[in-house]
N, C-alpha and C positions, 0 to 999 in steps of 0.2 A: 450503585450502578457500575456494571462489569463493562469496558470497552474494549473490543478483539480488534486488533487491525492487521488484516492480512496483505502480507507483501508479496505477487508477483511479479517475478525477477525474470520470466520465462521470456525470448524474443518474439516469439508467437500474441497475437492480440488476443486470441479466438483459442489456445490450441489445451491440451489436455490438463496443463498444468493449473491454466485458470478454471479452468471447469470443474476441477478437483477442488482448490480452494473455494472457488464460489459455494459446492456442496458441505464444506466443511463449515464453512462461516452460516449458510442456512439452516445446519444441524446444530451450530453452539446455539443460534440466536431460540427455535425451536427448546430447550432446557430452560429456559427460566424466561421472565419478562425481565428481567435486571440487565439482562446482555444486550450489548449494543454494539453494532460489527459495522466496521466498512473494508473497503478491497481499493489496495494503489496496486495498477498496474504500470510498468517501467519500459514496458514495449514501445517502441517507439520512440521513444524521451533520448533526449542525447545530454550523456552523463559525460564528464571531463572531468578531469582533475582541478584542482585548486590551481588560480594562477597569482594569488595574490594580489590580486584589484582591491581588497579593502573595502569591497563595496557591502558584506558582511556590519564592516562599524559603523560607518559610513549612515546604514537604515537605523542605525540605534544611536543616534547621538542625537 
């Protein structure tokens, strides 16, 4: 089993860039039944830097 994961990074929810990858990832999964595709969209998500909370080790201890 082949798994695709497509990352849009675009600020748009809706706009060309994910519509591009959505076709893209419809056309891998389309080649073969082994392929297994999903789509993260970053729109809207509020990304920061690391602040050093530790909260990272913290879930794995």
């Amino acid at each position: 089993m082949v798994h695709i994961l497509g990352l849009c990074a675009s600020p748009r929810r809706e706009g060309a860039t994910a519509y591009a990858l959505r076709m893209v990832l419809e056309g891998a999964q389309g080649v073969s039944e082994e392929i297994e595709t999903s789509m993260v969209t970053l729109a809207g998500k509020r990304i920061a830097p690391c602040t050093d909370c530790k909260a990272c080790i913290r879930s794995h201890s």
